[in-house]
SEVOPA-216137 format. One record per residue (C-alpha): residue in one letter; x negated, y, z negated. Coordinates in steps of 0.5 Angstrom, whole numbers, plus 2048, in hexadecimal, padded with zeros to 3 digits. Each point is the difference from the previous one (the first is absolute). Layout:
<sites>
aXYZ ...
</sites>
This chain:
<sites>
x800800800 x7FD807801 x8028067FE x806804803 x7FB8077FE x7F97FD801 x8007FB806 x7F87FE7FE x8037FF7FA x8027F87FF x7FE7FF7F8 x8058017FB x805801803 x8067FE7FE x807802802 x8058057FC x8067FD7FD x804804804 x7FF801806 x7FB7FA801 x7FB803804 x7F97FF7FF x7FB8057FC x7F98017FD x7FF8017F8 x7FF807802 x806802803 x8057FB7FB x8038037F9 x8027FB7FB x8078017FD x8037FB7FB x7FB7FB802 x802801807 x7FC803805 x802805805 x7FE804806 x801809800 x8077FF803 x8027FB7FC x7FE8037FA x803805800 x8067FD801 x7FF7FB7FC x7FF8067FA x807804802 x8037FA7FF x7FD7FE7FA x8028097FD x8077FF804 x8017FA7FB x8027FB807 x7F97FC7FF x8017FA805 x7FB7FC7FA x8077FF7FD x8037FB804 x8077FE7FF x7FD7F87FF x8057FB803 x8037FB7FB x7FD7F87FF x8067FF802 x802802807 x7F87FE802 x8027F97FE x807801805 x7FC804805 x7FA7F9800 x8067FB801 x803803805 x7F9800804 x7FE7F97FD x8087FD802 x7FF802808 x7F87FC800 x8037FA7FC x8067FF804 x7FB801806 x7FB7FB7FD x8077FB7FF x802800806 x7FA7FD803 x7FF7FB7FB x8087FE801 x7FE800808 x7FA7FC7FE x8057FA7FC x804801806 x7FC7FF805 x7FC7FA7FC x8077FD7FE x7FB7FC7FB x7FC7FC806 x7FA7FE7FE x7FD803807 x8038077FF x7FC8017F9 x7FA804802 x805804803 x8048017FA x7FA8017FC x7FE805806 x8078047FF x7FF7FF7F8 x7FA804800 x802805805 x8068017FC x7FD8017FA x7FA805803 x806803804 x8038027F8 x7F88017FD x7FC804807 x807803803 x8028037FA x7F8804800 x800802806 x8088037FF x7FF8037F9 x7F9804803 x803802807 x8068037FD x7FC8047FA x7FA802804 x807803805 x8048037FB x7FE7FE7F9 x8077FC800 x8027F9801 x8077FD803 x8017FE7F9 x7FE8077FC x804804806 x8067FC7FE x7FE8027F8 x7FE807802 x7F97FF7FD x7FA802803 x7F77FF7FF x7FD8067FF x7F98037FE x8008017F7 x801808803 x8077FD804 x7FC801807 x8017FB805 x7FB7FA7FF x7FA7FF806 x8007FA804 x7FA7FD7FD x8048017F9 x8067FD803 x7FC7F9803 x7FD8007F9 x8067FF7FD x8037FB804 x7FA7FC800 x7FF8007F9 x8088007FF x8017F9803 x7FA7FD7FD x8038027F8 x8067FE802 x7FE7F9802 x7FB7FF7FB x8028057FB x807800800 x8038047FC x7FA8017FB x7FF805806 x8068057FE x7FE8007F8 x7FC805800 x807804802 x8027FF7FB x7FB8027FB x7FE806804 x801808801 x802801807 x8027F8800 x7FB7FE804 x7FF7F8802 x7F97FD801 x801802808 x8018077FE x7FA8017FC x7FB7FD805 x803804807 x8018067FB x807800802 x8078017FD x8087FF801 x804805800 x808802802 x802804805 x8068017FE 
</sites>
């Protein structure tokens, strides 16, 4: 990444928390442990004066996160099962037709792990929003409320699908314990679920 100011400049360089844009140390302020540059510094500050700091977000509930999730999952699980009845069906339990049972089975079963990625990353990386949290009005934002970048979008869902299938719902305890309830997902793409309604 090179500075937006300085182009000889590539080391330090870090994007502003609201605009996203990349800049040196020399041309960033830190403001409530965000970094920003002079533009949105300034608006950053008549925010925080006016009283309409976007650092308080109006947090979405466990709640309507869990719906919005199962609403996502149903579509790629029914998916997955699908292919998996196509396979018993094909098969009609033959010996010779195993390997393709087994071969359906797995695409089922990657349909369900691998698709689910592929959508939860391309939906966020758009709009911040999946099909699930469109229907639930919820939305990923940045911990200041701006719009989440592509890498952090990808992160998320790589990692989301990941704890999901090996974590479970060990995922989602730390949203229950923390401040701006935030799930182990959340923490490390440092992104947040907030309403938009």
């Amino acid at each position: 990444m090179i500075c937006r100011n300085h182009v000889d400049v590539s080391e330090g360089v870090q994007p502003c928390a609201r605009c996203g844009m990349g800049f040196c140390t020399d041309c960033v302020v830190t403001i409530h442990g965000q970094p920003y540059c002079a533009t949105c510094k300034t608006e950053k500050l008549l925010d925080v004066q006016s009283g309409t700091d976007r650092a308080q977000l109006p947090l979405a509930s466990i709640g309507r996160r869990f719906a919005a999730m199962w609403i996502d999952r149903m579509i790629f699980t029914l998916s997955g099962i699908a292919l998996i009845v196509t396979g018993a069906i094909i098969t009609k339990g033959g010996d010779d037709d195993s390997a393709v049972f087994v071969a359906l089975m797995i695409s089922g079963v990657a349909v369900i792990f691998i698709g689910y990625i592929i959508y939860e990353g391309l939906m966020l990386s758009r709009r911040g929003q999946t099909l699930g949290k469109i229907a639930l009005k919820i939305k990923v934002v940045r911990p200041d409320g701006s719009p989440i970048t592509t890498g952090q979008a990808w992160g998320r869902s790589v990692l989301r699908g990941i704890m999901i299938h090996v974590l479970a719902l060990l995922n989602y305890i730390p949203a229950l314990a923390t401040k701006e309830k935030t799930c182990i997902h959340d923490l490390v793409a440092g992104t947040r679920v907030v309403n938009i309604d």
